[in-house]
gemmi code that builds the backbone of each chain (N, CA, C; Angstrom):
import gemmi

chains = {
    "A": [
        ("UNK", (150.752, 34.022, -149.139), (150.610, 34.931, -147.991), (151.526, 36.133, -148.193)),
        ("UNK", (151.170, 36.972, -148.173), (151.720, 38.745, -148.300), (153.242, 38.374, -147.516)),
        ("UNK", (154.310, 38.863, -147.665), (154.877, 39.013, -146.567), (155.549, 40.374, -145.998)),
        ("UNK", (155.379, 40.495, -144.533), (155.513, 41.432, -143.520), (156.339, 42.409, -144.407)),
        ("UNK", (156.023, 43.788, -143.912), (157.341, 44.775, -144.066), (158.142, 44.676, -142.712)),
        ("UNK", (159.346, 44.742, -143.543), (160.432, 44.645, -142.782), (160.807, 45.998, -141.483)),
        ("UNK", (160.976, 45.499, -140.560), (161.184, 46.658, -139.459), (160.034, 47.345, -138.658)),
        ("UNK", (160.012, 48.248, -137.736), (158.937, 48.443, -136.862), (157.800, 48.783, -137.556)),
        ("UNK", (156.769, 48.983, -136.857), (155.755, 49.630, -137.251), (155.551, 50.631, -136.522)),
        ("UNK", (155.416, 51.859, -137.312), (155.340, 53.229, -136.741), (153.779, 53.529, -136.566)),
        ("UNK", (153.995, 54.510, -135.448), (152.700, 55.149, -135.714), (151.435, 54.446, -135.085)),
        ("UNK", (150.186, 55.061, -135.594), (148.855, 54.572, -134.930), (148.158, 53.623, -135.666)),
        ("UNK", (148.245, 53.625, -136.959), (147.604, 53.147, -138.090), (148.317, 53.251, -139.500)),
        ("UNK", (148.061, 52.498, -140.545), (148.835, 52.505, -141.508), (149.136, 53.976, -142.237)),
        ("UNK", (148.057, 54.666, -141.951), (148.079, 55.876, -142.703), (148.943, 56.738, -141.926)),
        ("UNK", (148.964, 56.353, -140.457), (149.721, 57.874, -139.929), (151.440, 57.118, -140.512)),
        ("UNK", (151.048, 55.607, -140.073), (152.584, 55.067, -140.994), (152.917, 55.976, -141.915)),
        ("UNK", (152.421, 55.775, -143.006), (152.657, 56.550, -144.548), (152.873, 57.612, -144.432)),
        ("UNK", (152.198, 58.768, -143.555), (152.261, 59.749, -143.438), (153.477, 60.247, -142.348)),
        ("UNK", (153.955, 59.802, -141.674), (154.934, 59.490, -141.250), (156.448, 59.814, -142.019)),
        ("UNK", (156.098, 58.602, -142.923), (157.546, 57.868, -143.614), (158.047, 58.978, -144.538)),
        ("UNK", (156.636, 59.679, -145.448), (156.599, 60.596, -146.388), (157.115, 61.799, -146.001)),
        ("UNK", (156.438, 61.985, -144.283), (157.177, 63.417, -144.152), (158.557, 63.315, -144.043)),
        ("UNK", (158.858, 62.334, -143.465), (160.148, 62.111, -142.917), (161.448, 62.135, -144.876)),
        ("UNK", (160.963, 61.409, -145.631), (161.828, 61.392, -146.737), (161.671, 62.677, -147.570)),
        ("UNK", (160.596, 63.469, -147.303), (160.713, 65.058, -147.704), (161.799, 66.122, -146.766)),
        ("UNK", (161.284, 65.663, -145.677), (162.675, 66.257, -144.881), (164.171, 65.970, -145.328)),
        ("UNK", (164.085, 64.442, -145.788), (165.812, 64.409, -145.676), (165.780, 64.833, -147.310)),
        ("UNK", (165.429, 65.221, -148.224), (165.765, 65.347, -149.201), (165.422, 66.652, -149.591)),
        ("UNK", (164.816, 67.827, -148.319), (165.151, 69.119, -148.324), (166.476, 69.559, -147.193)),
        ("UNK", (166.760, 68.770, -146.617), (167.914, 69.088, -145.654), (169.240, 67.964, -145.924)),
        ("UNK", (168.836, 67.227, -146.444), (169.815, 66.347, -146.833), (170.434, 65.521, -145.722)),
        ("UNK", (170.356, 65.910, -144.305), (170.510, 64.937, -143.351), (169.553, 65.612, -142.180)),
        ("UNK", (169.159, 64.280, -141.679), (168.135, 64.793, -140.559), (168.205, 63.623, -139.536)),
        ("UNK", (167.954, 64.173, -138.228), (168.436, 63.672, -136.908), (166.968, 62.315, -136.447)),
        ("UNK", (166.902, 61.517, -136.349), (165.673, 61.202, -136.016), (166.135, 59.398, -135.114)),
        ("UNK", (165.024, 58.829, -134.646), (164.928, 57.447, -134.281), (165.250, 56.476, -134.740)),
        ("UNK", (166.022, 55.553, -134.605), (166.888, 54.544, -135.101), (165.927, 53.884, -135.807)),
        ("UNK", (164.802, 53.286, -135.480), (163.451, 52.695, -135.898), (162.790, 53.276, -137.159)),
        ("UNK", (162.897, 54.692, -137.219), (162.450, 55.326, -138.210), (163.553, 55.450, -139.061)),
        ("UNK", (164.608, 55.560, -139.102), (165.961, 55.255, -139.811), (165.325, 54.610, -141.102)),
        ("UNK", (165.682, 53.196, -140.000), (165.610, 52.322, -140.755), (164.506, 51.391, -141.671)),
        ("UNK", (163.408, 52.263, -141.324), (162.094, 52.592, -142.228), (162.217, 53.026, -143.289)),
        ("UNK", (163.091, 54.377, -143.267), (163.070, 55.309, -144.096), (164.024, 55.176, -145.096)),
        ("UNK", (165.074, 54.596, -145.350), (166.325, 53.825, -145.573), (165.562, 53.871, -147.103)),
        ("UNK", (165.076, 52.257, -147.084), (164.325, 51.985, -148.453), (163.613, 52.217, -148.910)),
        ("UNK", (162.603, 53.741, -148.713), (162.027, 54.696, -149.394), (162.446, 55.337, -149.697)),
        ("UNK", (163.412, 56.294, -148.880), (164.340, 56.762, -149.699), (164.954, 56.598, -151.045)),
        ("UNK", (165.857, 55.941, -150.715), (166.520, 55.405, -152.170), (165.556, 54.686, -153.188)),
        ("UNK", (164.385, 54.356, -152.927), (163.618, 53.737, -154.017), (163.484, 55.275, -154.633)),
        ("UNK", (162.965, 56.038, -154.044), (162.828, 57.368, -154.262), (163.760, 57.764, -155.423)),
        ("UNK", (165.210, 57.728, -155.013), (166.174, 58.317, -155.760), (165.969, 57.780, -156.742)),
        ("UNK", (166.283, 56.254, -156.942), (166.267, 55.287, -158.073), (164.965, 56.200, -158.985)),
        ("UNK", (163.892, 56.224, -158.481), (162.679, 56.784, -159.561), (163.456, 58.232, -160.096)),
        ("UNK", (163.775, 58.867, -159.305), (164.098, 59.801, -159.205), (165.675, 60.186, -160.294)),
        ("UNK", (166.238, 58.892, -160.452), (167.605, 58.956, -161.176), (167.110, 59.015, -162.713)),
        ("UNK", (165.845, 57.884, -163.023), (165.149, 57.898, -164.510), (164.522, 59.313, -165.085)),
        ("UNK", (164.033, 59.649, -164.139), (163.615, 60.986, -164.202), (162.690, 61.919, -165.129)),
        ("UNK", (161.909, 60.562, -165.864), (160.516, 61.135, -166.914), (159.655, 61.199, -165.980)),
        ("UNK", (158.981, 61.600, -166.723), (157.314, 62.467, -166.132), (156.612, 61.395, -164.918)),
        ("UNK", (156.620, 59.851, -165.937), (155.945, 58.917, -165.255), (156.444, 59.043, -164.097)),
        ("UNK", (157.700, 58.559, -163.435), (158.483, 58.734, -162.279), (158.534, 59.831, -161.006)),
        ("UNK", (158.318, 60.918, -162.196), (158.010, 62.080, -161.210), (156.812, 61.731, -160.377)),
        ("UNK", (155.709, 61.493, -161.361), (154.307, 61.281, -160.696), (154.046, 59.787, -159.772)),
        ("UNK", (155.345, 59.016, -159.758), (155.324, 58.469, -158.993), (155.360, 58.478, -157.457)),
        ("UNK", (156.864, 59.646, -157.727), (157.452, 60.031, -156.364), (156.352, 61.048, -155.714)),
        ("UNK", (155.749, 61.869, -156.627), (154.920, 62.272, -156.020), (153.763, 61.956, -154.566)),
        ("UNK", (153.740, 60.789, -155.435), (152.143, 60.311, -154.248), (152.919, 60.068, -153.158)),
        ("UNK", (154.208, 60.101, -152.706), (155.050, 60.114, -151.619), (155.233, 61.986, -151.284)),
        ("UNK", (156.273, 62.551, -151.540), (156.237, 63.323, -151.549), (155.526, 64.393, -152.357)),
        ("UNK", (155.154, 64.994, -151.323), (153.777, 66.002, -151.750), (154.288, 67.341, -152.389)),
        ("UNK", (155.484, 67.645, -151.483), (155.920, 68.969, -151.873), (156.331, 69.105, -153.501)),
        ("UNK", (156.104, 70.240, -154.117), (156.908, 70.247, -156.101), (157.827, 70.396, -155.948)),
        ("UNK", (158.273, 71.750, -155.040), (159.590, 72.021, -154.461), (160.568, 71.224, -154.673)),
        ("UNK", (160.461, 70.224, -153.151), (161.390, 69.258, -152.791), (161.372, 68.210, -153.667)),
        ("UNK", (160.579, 67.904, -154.802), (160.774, 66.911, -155.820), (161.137, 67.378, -157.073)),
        ("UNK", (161.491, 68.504, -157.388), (162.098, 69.586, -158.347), (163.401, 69.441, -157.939)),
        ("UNK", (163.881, 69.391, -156.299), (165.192, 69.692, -155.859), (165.308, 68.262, -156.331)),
        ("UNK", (164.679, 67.107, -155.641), (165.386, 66.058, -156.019), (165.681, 65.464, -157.294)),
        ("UNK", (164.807, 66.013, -158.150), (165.130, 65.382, -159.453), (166.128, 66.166, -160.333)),
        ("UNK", (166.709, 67.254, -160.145), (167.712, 68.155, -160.758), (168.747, 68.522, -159.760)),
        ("UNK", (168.616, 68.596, -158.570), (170.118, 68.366, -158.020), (170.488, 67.088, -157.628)),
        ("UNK", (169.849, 66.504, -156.550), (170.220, 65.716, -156.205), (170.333, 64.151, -156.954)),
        ("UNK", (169.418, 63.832, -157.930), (169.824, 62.583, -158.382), (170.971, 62.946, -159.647)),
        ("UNK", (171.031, 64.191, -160.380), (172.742, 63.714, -160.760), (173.820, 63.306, -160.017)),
        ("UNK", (173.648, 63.668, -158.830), (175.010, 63.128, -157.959), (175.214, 62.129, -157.905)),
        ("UNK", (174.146, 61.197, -158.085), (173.915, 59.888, -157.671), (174.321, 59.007, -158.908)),
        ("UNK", (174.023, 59.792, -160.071), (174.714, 58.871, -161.728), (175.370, 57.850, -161.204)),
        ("UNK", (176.510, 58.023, -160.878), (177.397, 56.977, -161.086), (176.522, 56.444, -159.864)),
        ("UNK", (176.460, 56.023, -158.955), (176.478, 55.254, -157.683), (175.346, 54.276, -157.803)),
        ("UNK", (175.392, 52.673, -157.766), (174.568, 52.034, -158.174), (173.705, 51.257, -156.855)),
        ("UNK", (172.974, 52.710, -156.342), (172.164, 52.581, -155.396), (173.250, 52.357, -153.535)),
        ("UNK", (172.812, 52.530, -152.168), (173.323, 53.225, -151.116), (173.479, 54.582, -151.023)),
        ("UNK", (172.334, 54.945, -151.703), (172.199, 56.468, -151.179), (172.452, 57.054, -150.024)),
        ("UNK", (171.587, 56.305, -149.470), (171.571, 57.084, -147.865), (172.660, 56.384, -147.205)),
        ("UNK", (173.193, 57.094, -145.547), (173.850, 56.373, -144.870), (173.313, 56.457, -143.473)),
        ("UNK", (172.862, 55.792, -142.227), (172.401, 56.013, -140.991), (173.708, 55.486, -140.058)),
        ("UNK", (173.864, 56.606, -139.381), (174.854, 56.711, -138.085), (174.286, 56.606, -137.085)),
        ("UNK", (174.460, 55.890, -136.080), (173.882, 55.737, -134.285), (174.642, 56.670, -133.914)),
        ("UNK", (173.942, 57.810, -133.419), (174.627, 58.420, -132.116), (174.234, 58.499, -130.648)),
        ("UNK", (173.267, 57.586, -130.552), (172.869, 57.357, -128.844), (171.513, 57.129, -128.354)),
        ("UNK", (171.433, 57.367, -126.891), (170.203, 57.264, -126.944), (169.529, 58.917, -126.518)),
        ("UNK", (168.296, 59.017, -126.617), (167.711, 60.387, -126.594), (167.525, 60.867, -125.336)),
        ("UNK", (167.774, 61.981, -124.684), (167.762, 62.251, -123.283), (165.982, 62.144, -123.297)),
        ("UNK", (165.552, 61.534, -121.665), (163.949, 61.533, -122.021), (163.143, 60.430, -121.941)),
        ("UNK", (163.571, 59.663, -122.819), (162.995, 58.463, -123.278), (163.863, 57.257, -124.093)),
        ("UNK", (165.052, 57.354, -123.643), (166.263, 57.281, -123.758), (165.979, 56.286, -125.302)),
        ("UNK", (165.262, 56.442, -125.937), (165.459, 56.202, -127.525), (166.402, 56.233, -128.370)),
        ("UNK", (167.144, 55.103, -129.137), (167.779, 55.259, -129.377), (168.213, 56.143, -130.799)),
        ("UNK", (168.606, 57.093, -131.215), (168.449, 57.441, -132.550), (169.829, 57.531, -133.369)),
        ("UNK", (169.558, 58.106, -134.562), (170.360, 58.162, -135.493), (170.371, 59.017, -136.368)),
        ("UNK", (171.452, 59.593, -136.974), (171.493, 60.386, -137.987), (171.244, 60.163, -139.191)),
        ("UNK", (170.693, 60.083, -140.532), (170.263, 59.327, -141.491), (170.416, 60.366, -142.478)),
        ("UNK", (171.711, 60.777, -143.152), (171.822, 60.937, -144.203), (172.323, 61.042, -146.387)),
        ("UNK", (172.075, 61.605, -146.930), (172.478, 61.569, -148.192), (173.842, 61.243, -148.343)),
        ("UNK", (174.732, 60.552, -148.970), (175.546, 60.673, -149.092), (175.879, 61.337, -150.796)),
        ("UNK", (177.030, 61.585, -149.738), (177.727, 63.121, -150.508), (178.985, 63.409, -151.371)),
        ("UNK", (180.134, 62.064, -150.541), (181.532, 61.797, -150.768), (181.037, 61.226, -152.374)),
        ("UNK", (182.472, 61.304, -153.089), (182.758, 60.540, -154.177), (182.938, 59.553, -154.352)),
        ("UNK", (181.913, 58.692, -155.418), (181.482, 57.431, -155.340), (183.538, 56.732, -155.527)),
        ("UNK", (184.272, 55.567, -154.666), (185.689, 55.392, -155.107), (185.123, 53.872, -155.559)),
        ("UNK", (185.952, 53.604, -156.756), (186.327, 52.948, -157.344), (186.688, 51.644, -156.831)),
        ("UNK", (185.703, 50.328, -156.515), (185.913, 49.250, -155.464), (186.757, 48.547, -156.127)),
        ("UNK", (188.131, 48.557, -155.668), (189.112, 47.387, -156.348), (188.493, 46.371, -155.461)),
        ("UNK", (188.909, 44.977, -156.200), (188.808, 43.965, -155.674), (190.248, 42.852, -155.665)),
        ("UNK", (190.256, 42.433, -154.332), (192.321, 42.349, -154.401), (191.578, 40.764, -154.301)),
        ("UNK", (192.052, 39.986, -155.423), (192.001, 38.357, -155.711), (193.097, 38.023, -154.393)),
        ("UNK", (193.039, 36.929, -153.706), (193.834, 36.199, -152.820), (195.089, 36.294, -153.829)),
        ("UNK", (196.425, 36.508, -153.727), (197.535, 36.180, -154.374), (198.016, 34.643, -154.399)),
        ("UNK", (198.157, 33.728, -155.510), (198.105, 32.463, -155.372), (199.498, 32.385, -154.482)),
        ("UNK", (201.043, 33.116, -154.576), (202.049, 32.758, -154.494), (201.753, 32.863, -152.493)),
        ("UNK", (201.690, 33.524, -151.949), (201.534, 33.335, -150.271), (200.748, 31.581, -149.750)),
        ("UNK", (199.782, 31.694, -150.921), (198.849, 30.251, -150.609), (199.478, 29.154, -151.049)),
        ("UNK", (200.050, 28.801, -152.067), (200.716, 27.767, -152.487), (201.998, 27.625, -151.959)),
        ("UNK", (202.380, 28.934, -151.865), (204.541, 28.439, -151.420), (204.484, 27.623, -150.094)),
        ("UNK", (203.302, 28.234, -149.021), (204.131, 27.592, -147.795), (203.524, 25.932, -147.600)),
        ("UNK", (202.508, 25.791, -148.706), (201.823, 23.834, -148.496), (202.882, 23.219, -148.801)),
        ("UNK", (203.537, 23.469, -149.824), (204.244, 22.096, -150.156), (205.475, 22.121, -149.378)),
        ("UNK", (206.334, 23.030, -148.559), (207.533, 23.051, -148.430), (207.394, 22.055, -146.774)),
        ("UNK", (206.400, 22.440, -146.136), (205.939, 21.395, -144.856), (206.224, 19.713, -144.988)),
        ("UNK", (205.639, 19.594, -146.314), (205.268, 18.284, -146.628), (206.986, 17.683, -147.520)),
        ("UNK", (207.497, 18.414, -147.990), (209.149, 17.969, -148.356), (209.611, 17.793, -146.631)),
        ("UNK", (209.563, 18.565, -146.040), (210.817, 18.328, -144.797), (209.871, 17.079, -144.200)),
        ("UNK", (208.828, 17.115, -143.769), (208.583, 16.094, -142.554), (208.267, 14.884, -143.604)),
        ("UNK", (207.862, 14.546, -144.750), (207.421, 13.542, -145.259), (208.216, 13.518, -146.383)),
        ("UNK", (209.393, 12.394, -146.288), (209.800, 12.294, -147.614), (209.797, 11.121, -148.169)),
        ("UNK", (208.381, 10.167, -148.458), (208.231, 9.496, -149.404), (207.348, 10.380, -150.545)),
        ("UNK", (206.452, 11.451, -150.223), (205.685, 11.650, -150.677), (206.233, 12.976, -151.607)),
        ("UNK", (207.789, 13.131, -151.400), (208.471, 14.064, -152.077), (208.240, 14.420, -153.591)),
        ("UNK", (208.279, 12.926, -154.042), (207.672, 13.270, -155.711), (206.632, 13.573, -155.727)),
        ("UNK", (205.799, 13.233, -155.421), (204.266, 13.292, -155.531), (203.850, 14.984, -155.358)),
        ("UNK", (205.102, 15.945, -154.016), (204.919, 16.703, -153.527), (205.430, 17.463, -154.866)),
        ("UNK", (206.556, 17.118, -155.302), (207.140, 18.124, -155.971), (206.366, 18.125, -157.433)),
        ("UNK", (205.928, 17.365, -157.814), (204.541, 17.339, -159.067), (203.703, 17.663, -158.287)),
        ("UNK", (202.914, 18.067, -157.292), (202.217, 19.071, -157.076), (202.412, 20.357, -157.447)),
        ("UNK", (204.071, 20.867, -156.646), (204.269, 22.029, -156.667), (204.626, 22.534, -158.374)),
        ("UNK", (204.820, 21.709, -159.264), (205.034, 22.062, -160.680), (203.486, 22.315, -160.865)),
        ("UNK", (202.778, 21.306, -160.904), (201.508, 21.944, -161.195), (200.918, 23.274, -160.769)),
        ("UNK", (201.781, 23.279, -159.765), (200.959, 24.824, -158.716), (201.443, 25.985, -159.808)),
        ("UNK", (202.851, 25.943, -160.115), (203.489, 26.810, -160.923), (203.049, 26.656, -162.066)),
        ("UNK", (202.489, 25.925, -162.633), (201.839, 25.956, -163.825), (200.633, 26.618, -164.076)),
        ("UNK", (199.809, 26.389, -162.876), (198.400, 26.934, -162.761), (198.396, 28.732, -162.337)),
        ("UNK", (199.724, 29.005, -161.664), (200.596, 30.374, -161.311), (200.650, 30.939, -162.304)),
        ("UNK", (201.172, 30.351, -163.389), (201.770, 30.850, -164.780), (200.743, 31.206, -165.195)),
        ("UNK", (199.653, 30.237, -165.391), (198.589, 31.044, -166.055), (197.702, 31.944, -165.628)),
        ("UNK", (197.692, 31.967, -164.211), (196.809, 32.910, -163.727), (197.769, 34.292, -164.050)),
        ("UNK", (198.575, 34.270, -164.343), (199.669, 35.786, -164.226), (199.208, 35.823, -165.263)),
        ("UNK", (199.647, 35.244, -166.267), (199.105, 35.388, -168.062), (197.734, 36.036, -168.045)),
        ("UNK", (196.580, 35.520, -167.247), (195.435, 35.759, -167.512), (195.712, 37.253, -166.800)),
        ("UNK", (196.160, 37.607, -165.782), (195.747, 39.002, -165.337), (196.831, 39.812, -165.608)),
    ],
    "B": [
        ("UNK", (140.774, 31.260, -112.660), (141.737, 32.248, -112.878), (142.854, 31.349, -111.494)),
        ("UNK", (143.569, 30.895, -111.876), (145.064, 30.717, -110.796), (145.491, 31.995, -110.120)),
        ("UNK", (145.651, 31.845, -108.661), (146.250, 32.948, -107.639), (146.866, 32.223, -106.827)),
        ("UNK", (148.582, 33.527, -106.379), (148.983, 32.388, -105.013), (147.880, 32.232, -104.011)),
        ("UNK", (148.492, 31.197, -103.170), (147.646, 31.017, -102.155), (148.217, 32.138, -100.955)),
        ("UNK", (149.235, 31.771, -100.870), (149.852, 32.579, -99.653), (150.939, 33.621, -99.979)),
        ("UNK", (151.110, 34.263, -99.068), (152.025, 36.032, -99.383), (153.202, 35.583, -99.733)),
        ("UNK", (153.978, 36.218, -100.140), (155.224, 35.603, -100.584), (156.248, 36.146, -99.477)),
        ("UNK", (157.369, 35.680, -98.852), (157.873, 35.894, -97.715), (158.926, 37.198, -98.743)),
        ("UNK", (159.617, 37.974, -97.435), (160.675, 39.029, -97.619), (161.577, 38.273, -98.068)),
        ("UNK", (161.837, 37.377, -97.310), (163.407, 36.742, -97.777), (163.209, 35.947, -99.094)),
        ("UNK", (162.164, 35.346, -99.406), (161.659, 34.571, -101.106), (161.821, 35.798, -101.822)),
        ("UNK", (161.159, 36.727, -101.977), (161.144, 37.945, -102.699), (162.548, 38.564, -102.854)),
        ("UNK", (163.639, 38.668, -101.777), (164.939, 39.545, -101.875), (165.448, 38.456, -102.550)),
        ("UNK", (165.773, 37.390, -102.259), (166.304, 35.815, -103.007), (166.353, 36.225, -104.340)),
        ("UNK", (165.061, 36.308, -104.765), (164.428, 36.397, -106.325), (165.216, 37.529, -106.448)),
        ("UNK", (165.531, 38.856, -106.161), (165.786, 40.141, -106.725), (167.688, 40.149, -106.893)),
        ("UNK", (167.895, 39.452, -105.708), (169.396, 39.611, -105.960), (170.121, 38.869, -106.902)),
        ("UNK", (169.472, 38.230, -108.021), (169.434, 38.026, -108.870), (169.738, 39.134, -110.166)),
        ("UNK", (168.931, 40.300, -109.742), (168.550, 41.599, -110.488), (170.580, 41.901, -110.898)),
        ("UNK", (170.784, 41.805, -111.953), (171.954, 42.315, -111.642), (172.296, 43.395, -113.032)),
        ("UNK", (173.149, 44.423, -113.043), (173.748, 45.192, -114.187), (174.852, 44.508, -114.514)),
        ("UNK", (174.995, 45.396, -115.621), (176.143, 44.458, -116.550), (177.165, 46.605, -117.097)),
        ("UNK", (177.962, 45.975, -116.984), (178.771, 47.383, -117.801), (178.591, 47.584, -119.024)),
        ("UNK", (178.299, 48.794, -119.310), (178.322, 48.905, -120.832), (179.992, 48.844, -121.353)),
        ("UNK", (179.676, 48.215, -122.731), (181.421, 47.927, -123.330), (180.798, 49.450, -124.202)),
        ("UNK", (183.080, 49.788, -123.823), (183.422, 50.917, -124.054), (184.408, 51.046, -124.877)),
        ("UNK", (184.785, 51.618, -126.458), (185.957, 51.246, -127.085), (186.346, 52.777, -126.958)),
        ("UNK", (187.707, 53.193, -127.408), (188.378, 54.838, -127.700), (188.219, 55.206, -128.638)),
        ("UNK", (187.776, 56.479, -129.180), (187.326, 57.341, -130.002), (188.876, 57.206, -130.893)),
        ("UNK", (188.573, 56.681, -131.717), (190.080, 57.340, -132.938), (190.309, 58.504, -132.768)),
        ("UNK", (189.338, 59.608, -133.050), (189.393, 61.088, -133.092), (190.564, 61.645, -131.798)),
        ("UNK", (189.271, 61.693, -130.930), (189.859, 62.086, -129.605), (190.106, 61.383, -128.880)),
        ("UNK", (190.143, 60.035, -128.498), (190.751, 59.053, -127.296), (189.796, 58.540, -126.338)),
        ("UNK", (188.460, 59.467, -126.113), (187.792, 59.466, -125.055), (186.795, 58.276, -125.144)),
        ("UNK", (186.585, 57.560, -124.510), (185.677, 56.472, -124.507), (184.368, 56.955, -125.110)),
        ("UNK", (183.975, 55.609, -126.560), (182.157, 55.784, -126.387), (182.031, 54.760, -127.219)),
        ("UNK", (180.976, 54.471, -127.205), (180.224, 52.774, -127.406), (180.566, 52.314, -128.758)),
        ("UNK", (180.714, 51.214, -128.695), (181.212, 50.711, -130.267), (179.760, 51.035, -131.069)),
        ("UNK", (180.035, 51.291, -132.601), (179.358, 51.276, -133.612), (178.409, 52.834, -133.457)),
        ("UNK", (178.776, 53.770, -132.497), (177.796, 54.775, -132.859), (178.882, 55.657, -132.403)),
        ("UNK", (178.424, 57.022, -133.130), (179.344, 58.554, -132.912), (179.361, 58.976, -131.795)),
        ("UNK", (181.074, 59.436, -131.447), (181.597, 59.334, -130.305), (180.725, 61.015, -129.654)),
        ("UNK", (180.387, 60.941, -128.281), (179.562, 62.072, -127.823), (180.210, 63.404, -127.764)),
        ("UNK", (181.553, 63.080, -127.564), (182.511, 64.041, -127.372), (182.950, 65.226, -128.857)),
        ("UNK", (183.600, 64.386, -129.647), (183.744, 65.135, -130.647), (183.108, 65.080, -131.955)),
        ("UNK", (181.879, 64.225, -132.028), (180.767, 63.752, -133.179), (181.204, 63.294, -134.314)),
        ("UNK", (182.322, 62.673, -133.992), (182.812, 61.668, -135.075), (182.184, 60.484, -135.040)),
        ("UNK", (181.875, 59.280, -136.414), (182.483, 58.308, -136.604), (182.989, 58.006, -137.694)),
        ("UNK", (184.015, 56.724, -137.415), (184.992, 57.238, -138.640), (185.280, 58.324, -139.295)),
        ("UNK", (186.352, 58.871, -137.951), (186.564, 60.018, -138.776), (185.716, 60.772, -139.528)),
        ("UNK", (184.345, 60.467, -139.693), (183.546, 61.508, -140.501), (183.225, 62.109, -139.205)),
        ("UNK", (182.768, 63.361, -139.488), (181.827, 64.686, -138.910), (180.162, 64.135, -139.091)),
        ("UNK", (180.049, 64.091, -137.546), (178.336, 63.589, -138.125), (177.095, 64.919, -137.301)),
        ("UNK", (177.651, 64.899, -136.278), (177.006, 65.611, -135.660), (178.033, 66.691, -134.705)),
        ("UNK", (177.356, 67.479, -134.422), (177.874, 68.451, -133.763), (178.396, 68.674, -131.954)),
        ("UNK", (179.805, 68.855, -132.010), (180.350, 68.420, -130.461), (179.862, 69.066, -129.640)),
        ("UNK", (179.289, 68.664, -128.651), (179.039, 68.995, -127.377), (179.704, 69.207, -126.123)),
        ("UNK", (180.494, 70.931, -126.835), (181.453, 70.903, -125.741), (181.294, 72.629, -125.354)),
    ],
}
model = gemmi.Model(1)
for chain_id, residues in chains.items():
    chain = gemmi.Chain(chain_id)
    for i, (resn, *xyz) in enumerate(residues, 1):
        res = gemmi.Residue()
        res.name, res.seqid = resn, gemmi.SeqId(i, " ")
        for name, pos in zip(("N", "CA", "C"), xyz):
            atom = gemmi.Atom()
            atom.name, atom.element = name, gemmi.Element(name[0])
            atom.pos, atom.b_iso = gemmi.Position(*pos), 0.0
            res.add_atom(atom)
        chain.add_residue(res)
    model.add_chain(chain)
structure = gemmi.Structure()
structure.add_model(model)
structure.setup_entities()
């Protein structure tokens, strides 16, 4: 069984869907951010960036991919020579969508949905530090329990052993 | 097709409604400017979130 696309369904029919989604990802990739419906946001989200992704490879085939989406040469000229070098490094989260409220009217809620722009930073990743996790187990178990003192304190050698090598390793 | 039988009284009907109740919207402070606006979307006042510039203040 097929399964569903994810998120609302716009529109009257599949085609005004498409036609829809298309205008909407030609817009943000001639204006680079554009104001629209939280619903359509988040439609537009993963066309987008599939977009870019075609758009980052950037042979002929690809072009004529993005095409049958976006119609304009223009705006697929812009995207394939300005905008997807920016994107080199960044391994996909192109876009970003901000809530800013609901719409006076029809009180809809929408959002801002655009390119991002900032410099891709460098995700450290901070490992738990073993010494905070290990120091304070065993010192509990010396004061209130002291048969289990040896047992405790060959734990805590082992801990320092397994310490030692994790320092060695990093 | 099922229908009531009989009218439904004022006081059954207000019973049922005072029920109807609002709830407050939760309100956190703008980092930027201080001024209250809804968690997770840009504050109305100065069109921040996080500190980014998203949209334009309405002042």
């Amino acid at each position: 069984m097929p399964k569903p696309t994810k998120g609302a369904r716009l529109g009257g029919s599949p085609a005004h869907e498409k036609l829809i989604l298309s205008n909407l990802a030609t817009q943000l990739f001639q204006h680079g951010k554009i104001k629209t419906t939280e619903a359509k946001a988040k439609r537009l989200r993963p066309l987008a960036e599939r977009l870019i992704t075609k758009a980052k490879k950037g042979d002929i085939h690809n072009r004529r991919q993005v095409l049958t989406v976006v119609r304009d040469k223009g705006v697929v000229h812009h995207l394939f020579t300005e905008i997807a070098p920016t994107f080199a490094e960044r391994p996909g989260g192109y876009t970003r969508i901000t809530k800013i409220g609901q719409r006076k009217g029809d009180a809809a809620p929408m959002a801002v949905i655009e390119l991002v722009t900032e410099p891709l930073n460098a995700v450290t990743t901070t490992r738990k530090a073993p010494e905070p996790a290990a120091a304070p187990a065993p010192e509990p178990k010396a004061d209130e329990v002291e048969e289990t003192k040896a047992e405790a304190s060959a734990d805590e050698a082992e801990v320092t052993e397994t310490e030692a090598k994790k320092d060695d390793e990093a | 097709m099922a229908v009531p039988k009989r009218k439904m009284s004022r006081a059954n009907t207000r019973a049922r409604r005072s029920q109807w109740k609002t709830s407050a919207v939760a309100l956190v402070s703008c980092p930027q400017c201080r001024s209250p606006k809804r968690p997770h979307m840009a504050c109305g006042e100065c069109g921040t979130y996080n500190r980014r510039q998203v949209i334009e203040p309405n002042a």
